[in-house]
MARBANU-597493 format. One record per residue: residue in three letters; x, y, z of N, C-alpha, C in turn. Coordinates in nm, 3 decimals, decimal comma. Example, Ala and Ser with C-alpha at 12.3 -4.5 7.8 and 13.67 -1.06 7.14 Angstrom:
("ALA" (1,319 -0,569 0,780) (1,230 -0,450 0,780) (1,320 -0,330 0,780))
("SER" (1,285 -0,225 0,708) (1,367 -0,106 0,714) (1,290 0,003 0,787))
//
This chain:
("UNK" (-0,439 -0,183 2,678) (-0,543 -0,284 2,658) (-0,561 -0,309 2,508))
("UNK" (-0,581 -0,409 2,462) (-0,572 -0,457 2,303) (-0,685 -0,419 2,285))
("UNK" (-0,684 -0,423 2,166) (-0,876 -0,344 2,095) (-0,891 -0,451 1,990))
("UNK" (-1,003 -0,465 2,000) (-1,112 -0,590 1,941) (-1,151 -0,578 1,813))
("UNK" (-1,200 -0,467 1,811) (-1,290 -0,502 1,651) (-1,268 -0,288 1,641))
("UNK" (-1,400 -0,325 1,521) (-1,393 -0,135 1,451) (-1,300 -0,090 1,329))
("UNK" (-1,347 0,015 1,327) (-1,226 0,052 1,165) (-1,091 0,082 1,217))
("UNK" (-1,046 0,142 1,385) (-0,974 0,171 1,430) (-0,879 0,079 1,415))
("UNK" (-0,965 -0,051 1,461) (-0,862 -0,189 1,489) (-0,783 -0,213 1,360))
("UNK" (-0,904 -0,202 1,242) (-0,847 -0,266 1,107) (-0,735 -0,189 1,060))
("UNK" (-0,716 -0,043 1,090) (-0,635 0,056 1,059) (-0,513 0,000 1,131))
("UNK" (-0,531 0,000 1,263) (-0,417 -0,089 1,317) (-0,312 -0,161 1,274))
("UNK" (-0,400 -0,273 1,253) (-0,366 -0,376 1,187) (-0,305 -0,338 1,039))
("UNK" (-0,371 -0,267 0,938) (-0,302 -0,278 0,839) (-0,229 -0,182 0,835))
("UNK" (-0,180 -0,091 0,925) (-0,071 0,014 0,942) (0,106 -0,148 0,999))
("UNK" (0,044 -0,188 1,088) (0,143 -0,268 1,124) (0,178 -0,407 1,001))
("UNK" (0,105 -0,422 0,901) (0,115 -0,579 0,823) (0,218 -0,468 0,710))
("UNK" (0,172 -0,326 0,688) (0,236 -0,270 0,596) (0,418 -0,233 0,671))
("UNK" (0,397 -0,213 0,749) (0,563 -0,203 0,804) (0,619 -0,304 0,854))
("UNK" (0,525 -0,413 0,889) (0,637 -0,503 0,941) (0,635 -0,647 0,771))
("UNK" (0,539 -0,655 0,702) (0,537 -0,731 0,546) (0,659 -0,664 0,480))
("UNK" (0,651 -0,514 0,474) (0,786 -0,430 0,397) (0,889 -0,451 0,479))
("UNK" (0,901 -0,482 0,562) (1,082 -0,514 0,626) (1,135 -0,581 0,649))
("UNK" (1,031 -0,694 0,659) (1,075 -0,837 0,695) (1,008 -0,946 0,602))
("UNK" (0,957 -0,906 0,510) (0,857 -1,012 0,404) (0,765 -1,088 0,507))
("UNK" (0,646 -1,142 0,416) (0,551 -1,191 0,383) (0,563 -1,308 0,472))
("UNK" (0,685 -1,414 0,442) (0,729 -1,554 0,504) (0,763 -1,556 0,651))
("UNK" (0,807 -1,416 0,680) (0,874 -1,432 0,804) (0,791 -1,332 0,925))
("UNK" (0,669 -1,295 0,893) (0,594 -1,227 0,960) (0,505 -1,277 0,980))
("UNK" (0,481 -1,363 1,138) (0,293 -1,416 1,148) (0,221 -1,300 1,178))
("UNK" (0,084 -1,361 1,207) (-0,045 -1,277 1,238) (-0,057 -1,216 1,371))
("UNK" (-0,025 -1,301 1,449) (0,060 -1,283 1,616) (0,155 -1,188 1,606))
("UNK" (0,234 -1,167 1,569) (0,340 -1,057 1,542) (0,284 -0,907 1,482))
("UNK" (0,232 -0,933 1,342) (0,146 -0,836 1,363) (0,020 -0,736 1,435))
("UNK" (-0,055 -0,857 1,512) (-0,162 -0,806 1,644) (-0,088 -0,777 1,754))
("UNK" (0,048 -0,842 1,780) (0,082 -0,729 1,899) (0,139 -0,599 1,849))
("UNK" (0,191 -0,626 1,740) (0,227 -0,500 1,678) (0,107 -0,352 1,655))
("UNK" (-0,018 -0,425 1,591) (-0,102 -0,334 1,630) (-0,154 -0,291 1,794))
("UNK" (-0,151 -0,357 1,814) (-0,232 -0,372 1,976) (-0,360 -0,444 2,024))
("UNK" (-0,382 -0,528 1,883) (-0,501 -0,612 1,930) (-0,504 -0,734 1,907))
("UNK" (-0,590 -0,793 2,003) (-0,587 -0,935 1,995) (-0,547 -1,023 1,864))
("UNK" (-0,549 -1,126 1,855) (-0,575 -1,236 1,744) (-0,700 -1,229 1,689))
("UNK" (-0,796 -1,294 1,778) (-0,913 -1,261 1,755) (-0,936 -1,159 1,669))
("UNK" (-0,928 -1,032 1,708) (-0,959 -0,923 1,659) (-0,908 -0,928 1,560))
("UNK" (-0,750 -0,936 1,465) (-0,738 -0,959 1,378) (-0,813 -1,041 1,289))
("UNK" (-0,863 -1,169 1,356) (-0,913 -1,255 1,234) (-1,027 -1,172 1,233))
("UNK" (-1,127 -1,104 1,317) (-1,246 -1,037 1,269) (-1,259 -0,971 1,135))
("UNK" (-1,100 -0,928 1,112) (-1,096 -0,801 0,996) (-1,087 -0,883 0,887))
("UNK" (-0,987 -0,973 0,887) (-0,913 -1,065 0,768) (-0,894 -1,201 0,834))
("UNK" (-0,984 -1,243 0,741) (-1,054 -1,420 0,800) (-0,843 -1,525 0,809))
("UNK" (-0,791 -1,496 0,716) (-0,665 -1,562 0,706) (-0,589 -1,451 0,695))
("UNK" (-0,420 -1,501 0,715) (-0,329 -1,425 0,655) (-0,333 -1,357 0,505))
("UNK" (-0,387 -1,437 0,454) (-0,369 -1,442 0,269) (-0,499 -1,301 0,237))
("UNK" (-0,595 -1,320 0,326) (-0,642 -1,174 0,296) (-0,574 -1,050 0,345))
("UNK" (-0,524 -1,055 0,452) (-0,424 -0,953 0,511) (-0,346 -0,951 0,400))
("UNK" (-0,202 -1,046 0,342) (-0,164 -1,010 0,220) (-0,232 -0,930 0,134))
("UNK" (-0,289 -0,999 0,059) (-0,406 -0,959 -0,006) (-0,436 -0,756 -0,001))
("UNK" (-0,488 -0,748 0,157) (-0,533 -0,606 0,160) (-0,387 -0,511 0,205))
("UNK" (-0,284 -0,602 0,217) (-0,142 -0,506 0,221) (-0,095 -0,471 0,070))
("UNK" (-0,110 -0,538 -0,007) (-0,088 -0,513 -0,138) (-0,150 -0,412 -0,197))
("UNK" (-0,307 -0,393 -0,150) (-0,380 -0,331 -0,228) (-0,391 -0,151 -0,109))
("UNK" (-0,328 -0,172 -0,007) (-0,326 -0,076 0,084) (-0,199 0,023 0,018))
("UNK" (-0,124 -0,038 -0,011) (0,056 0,045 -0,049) (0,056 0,062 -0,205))
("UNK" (-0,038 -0,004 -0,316) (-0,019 0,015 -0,440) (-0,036 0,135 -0,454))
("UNK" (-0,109 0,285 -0,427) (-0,148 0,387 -0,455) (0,003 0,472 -0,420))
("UNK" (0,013 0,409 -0,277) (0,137 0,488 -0,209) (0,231 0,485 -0,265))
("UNK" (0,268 0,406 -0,345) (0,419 0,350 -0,376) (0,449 0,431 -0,518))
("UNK" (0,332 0,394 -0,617) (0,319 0,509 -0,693) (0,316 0,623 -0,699))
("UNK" (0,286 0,737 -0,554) (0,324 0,873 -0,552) (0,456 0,850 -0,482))
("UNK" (0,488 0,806 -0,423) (0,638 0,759 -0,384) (0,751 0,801 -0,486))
("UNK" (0,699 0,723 -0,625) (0,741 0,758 -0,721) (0,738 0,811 -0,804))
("UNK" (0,608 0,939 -0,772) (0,592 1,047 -0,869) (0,655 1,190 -0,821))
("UNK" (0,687 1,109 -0,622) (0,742 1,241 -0,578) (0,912 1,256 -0,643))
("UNK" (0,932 1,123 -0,652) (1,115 1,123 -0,661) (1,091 1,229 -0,846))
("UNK" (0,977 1,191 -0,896) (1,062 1,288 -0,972) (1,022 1,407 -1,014))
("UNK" (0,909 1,442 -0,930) (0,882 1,605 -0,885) (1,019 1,687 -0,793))
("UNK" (1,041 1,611 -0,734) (1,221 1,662 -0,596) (1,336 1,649 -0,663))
("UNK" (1,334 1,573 -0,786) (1,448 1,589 -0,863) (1,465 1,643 -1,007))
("UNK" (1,324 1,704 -1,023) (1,325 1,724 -1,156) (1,441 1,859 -1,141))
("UNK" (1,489 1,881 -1,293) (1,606 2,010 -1,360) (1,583 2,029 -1,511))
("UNK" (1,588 2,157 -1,495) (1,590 2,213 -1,663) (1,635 2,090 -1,777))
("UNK" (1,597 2,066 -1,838) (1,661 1,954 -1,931) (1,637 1,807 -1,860))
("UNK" (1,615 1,795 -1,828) (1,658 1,654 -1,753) (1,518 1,585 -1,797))
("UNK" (1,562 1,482 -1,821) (1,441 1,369 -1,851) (1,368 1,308 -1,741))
("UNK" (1,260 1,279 -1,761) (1,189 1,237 -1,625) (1,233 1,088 -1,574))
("UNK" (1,310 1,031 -1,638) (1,356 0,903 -1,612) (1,490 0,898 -1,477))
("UNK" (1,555 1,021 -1,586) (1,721 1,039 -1,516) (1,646 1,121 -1,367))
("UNK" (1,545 1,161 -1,353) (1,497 1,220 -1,210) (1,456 1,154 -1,084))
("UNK" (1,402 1,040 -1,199) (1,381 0,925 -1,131) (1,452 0,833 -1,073))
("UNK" (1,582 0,818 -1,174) (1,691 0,746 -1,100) (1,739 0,782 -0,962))
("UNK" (1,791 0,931 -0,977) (1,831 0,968 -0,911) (1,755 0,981 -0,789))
("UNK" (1,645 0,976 -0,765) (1,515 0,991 -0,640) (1,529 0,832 -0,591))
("UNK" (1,571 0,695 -0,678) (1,613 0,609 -0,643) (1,728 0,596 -0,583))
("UNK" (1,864 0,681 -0,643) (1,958 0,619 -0,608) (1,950 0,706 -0,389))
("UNK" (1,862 0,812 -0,400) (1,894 0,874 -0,224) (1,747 0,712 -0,173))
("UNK" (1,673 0,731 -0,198) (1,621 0,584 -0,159) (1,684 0,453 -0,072))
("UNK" (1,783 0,442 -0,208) (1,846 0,296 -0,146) (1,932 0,285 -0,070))
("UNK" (2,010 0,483 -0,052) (2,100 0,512 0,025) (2,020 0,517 0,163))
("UNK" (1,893 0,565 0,183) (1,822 0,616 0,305) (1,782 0,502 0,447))
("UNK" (1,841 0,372 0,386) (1,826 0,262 0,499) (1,664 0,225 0,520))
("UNK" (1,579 0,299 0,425) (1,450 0,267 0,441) (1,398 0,176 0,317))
("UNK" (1,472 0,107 0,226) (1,465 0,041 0,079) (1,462 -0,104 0,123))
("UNK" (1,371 -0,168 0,099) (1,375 -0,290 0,054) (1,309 -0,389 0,001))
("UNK" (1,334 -0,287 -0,118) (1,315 -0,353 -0,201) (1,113 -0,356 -0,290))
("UNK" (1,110 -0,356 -0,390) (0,934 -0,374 -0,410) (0,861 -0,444 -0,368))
("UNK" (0,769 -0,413 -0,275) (0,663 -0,506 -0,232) (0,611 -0,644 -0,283))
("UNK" (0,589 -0,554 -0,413) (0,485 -0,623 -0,535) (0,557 -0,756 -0,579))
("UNK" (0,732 -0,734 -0,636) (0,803 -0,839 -0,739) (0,832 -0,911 -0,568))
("UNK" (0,899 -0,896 -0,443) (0,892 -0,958 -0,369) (0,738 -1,050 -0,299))
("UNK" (0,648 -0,975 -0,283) (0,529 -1,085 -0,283) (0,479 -1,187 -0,363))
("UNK" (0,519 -1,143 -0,508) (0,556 -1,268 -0,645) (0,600 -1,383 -0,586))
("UNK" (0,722 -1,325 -0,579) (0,832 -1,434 -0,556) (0,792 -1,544 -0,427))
("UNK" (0,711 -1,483 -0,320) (0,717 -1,510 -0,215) (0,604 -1,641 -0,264))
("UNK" (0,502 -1,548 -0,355) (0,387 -1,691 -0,390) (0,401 -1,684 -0,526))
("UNK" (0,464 -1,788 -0,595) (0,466 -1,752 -0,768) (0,342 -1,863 -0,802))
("UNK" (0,249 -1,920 -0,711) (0,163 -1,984 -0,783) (0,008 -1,911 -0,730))
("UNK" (-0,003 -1,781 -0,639) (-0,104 -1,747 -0,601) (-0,144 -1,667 -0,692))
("UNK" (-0,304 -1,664 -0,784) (-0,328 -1,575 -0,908) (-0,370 -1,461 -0,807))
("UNK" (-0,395 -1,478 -0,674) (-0,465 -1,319 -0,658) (-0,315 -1,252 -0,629))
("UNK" (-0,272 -1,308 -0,563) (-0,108 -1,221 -0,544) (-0,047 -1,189 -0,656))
("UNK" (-0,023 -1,246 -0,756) (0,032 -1,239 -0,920) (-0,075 -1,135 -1,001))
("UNK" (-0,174 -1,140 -0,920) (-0,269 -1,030 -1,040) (-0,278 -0,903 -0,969))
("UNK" (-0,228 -0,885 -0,830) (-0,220 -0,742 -0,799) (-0,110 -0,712 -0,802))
("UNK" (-0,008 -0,833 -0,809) (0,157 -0,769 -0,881) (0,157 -0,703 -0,984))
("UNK" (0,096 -0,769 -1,111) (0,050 -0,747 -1,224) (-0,014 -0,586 -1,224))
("UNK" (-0,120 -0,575 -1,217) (-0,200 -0,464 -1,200) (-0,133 -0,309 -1,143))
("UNK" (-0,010 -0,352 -1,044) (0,064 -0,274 -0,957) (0,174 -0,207 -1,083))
("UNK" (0,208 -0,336 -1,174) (0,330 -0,281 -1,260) (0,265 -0,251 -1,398))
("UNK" (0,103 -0,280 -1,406) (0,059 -0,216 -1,480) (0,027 -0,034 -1,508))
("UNK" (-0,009 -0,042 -1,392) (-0,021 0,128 -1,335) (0,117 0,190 -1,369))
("UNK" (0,209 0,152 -1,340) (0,287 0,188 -1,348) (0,390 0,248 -1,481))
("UNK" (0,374 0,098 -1,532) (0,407 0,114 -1,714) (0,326 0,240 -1,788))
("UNK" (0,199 0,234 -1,711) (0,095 0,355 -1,771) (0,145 0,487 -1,727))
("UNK" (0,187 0,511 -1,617) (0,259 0,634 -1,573) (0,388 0,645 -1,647))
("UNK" (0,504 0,532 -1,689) (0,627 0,612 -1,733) (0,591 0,604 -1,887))
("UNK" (0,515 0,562 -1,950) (0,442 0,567 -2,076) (0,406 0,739 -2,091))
("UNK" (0,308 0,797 -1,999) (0,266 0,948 -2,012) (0,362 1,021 -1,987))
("UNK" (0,501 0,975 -1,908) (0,648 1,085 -1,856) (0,732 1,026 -2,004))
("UNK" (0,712 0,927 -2,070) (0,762 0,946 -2,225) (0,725 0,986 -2,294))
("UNK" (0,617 1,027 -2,304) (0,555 1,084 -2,419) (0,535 1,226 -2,391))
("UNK" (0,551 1,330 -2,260) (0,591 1,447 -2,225) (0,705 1,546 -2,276))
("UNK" (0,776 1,392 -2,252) (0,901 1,410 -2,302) (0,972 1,452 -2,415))
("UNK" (0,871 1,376 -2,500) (0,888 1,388 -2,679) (0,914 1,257 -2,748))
("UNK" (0,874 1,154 -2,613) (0,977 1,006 -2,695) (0,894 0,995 -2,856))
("UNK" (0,991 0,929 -2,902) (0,877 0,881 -3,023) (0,851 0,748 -3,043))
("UNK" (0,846 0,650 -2,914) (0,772 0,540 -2,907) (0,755 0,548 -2,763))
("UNK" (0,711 0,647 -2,671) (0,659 0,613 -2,547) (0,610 0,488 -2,455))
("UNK" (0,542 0,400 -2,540) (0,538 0,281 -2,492) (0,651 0,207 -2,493))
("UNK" (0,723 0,189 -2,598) (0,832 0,100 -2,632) (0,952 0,163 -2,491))
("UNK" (0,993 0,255 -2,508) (1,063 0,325 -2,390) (1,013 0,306 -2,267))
("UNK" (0,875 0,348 -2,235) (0,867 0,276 -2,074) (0,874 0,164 -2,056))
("UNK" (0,843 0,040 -2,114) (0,852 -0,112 -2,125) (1,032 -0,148 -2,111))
("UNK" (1,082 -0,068 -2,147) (1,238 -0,113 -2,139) (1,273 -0,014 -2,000))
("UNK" (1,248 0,083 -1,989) (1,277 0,137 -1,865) (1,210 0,117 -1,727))
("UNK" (1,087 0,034 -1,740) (1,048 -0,052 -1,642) (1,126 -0,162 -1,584))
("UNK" (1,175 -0,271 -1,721) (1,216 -0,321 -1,666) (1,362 -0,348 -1,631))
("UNK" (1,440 -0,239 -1,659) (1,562 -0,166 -1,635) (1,543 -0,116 -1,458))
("UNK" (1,436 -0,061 -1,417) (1,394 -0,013 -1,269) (1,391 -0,147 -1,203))
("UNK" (1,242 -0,238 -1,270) (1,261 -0,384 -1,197) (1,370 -0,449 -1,142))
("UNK" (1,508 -0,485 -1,241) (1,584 -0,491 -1,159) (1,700 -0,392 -1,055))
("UNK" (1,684 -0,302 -1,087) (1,698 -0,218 -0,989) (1,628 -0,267 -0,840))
("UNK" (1,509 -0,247 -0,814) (1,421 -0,262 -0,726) (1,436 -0,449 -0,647))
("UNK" (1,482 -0,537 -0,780) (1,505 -0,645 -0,712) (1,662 -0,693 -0,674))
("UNK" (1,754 -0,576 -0,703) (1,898 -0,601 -0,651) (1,912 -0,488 -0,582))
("UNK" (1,861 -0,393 -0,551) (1,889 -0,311 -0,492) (1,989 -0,277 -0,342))
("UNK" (1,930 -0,361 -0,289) (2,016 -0,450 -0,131) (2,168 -0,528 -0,148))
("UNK" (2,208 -0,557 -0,319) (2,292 -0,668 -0,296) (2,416 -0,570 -0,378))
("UNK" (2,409 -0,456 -0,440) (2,532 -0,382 -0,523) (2,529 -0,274 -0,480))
("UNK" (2,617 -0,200 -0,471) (2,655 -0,048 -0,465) (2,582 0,043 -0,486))
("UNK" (2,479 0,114 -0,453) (2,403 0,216 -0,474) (2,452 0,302 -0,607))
("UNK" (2,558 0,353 -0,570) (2,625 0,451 -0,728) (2,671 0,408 -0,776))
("UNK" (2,754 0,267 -0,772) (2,726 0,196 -0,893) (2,638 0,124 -0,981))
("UNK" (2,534 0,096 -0,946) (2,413 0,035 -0,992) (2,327 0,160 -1,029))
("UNK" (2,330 0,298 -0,991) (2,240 0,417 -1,059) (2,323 0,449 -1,175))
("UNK" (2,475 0,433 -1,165) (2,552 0,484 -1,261) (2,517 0,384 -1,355))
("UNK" (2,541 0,298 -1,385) (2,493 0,132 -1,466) (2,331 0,209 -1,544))
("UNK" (2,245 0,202 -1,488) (2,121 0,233 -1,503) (2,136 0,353 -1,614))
("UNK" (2,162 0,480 -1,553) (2,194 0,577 -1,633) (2,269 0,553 -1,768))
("UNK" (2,351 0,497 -1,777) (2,421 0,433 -1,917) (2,334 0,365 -1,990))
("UNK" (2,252 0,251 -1,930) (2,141 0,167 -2,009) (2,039 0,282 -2,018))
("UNK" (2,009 0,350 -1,941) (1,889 0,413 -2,024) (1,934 0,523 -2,160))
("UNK" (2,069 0,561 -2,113) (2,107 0,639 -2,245) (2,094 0,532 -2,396))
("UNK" (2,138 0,449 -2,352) (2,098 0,317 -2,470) (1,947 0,298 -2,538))
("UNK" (1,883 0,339 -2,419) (1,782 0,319 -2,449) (1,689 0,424 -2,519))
("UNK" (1,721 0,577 -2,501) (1,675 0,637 -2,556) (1,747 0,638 -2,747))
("UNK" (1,891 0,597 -2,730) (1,924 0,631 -2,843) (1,850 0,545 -2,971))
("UNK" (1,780 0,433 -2,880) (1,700 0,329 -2,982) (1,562 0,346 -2,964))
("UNK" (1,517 0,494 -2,910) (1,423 0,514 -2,862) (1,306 0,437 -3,007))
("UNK" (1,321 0,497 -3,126) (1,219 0,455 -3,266) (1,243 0,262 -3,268))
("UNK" (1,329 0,183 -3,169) (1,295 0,052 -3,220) (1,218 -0,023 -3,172))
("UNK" (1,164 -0,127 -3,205) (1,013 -0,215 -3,110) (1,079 -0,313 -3,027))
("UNK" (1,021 -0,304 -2,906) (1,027 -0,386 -2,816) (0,900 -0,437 -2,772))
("UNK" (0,929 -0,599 -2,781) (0,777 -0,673 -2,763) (0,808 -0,710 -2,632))
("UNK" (0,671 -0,626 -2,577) (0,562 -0,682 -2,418) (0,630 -0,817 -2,373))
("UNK" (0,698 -0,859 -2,268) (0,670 -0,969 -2,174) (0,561 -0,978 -2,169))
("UNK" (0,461 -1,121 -2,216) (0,323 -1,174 -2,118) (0,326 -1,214 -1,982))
("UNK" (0,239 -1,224 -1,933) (0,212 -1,228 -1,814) (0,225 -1,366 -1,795))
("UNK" (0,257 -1,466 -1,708) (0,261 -1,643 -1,708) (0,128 -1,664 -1,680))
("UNK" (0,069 -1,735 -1,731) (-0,074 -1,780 -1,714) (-0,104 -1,862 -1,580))
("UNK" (-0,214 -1,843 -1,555) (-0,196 -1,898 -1,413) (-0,334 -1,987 -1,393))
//
């Protein structure tokens, strides 16, 4: 029997918008698809989230926490004597994309999906902000001597990682990575200026 309303329902619901938004995107998943997926009505869905775009909306803001220990576990499980927290990281990526469960970032794919929505673009934003702030504190652990400058290039060294991930060779594209970040540390003391954000 479908269930109507309650926190149960909403849990439902955003247990199913988060697995079926991550596997099949944003475009190709209605609201119908997701309520049978949870087990409750339509209705009941719209009770929780008046439109789709808040469901977006609260899938984004449901997986941002997750996705980030996601990626604090890859490099707690791969850390080694010596090893930089970056190269731990790769490597926690490269069994990832091998594991048939990858596809790809939520966040730069929900962009893409709306590049003119500011609430979607500002929890993209906010998502890869957190983030920059985390490999910022694993550079500066490290010993970098521009921690910021180094996570800003190794972000977006991951970014595309995360947005080709599906279309090249797993060990060849970690092996690739690993080379650019050696590049990158060796210029660790030079400045690299911030991408802005597109105004919206």
């Amino acid at each position: 029997m479908a269930r109507v309303a309650g926190q149960d329902g909403r849990g439902a619901i955003l247990d199913a918008a988060k697995k079926l938004f991550y596997e099949h995107g944003l475009e190709a998943i209605s609201v119908e698809v997701i309520a049978a997926q949870a087990g409750v009505t339509k209705r009941a869905l719209y009770y929780h989230f008046p439109s789709k775009h808040d469901l977006v909306l609260a899938y984004l803001d449901a997986v941002d926490e997750p996705v980030l220990t996601l990626l604090r576990g890859m490099v707690q499980r791969n850390s080694a004597p010596g090893s930089h927290p970056y190269i731990c990281l790769l490597e926690g990526l490269r069994k990832w994309l091998k594991s048939g469960r990858f596809h790809g970032c939520a966040f730069l794919r929900a962009a893409r999906a709306h590049p003119d929505d500011p609430l979607v673009l500002d929890a993209a934003l906010r998502h890869k902000d957190a983030f920059l702030l985390w490999l910022e504190s694993l550079a500066l652990d490290a010993g970098s001597r521009q921690p910021q400058q180094l996570a800003l290039g190794f972000r977006l060294l991951l970014d595309g990682i995360l947005a080709t991930g599906n279309l090249y060779d797993t060990d060849a594209l970690i092996d690739t990575a690993h080379r650019t970040f050696s590049a990158l540390l060796a210029s660790d003391s030079q400045a690299i200026t911030p991408p802005k954000a597109k105004e919206t």
